[in-house]
C-alpha positions as a printed Julia matrix, in Angstrom:
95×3 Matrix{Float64}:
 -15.39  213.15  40.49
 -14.05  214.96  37.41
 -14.39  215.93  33.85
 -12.6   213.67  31.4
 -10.01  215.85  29.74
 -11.59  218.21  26.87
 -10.06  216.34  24.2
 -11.44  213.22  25.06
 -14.76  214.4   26.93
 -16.28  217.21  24.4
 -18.62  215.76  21.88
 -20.34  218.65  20.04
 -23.48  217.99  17.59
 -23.88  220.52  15.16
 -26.95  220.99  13.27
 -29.46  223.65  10.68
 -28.47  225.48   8.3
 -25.8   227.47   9.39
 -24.41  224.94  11.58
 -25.33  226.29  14.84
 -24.55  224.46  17.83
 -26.91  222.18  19.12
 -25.44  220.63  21.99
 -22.2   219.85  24.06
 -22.43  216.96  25.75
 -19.73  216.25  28.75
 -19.11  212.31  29.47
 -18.58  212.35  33.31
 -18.33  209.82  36.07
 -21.36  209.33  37.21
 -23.29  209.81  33.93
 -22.97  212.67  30.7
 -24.37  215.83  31.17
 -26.06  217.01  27.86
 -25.92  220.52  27.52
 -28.61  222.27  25.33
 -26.66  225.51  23.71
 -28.87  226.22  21.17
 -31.81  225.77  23.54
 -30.0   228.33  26.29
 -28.92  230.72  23.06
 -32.36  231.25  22.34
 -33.61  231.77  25.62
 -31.04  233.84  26.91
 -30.04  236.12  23.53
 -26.87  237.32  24.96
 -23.85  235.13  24.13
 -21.25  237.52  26.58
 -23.44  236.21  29.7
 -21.31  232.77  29.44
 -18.62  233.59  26.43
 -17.05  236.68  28.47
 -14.17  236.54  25.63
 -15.93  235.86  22.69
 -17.28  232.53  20.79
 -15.8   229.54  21.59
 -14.69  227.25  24.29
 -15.4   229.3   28.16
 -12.06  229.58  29.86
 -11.41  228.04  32.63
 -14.71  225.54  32.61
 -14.92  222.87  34.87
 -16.76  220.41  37.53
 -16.38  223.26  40.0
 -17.35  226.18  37.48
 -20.1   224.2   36.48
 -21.4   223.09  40.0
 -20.75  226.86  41.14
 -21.01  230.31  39.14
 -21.9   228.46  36.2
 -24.35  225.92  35.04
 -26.15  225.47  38.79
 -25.24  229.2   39.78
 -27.38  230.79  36.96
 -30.35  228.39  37.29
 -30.38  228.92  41.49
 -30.07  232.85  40.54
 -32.76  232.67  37.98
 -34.8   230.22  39.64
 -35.13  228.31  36.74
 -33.42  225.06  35.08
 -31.43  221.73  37.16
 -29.81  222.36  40.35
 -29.91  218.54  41.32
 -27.06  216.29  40.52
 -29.7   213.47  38.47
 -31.18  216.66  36.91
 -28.2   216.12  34.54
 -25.96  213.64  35.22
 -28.16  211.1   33.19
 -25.77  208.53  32.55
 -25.32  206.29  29.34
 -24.9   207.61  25.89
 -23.75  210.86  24.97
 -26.07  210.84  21.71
């Protein structure tokens, strides 16, 4: 299993005012994996915590980031959030 290439895979939804990101979703294999930023933005208040270089796309993000230090890292470490692999791979649209 792997991402689709960013150019092809990234599908960002923008939305209020100010255009804030909404969500990323990530077309995968075995089903897209919607990713709530504004949702973890609110929660979390620190943007450095993911972005250590600034706004924009994360360096070096991946299946393996996101199955390791990442995504399922920081919600095992803050026991809180999907760990399982249905928790968000949900398959079918991206919308």
């Amino acid at each position: 299993m792997r991402f689709i290439p960013a150019t092809a895979a990234l599908l960002i939804i923008l939305t209020g005012s100010a255009g804030a990101i909404d969500r990323i979703a990530y077309p995968t294999r075995i089903g897209a994996v919607v990713f709530p930023h504004k949702k973890h933005q609110d929660a979390l208040g620190e943007c450095r915590g993911c972005h250590e270089k600034g706004p924009g796309r994360i360096d070096g993000f991946d299946k393996v980031m996101a199955h390791g230090k990442g995504c399922k890292g920081c919600h095992e470490e803050m026991k809180k959030g999907p760990v399982r692999c249905g928790d968000c791979h949900k398959g079918g649209s991206t919308t």
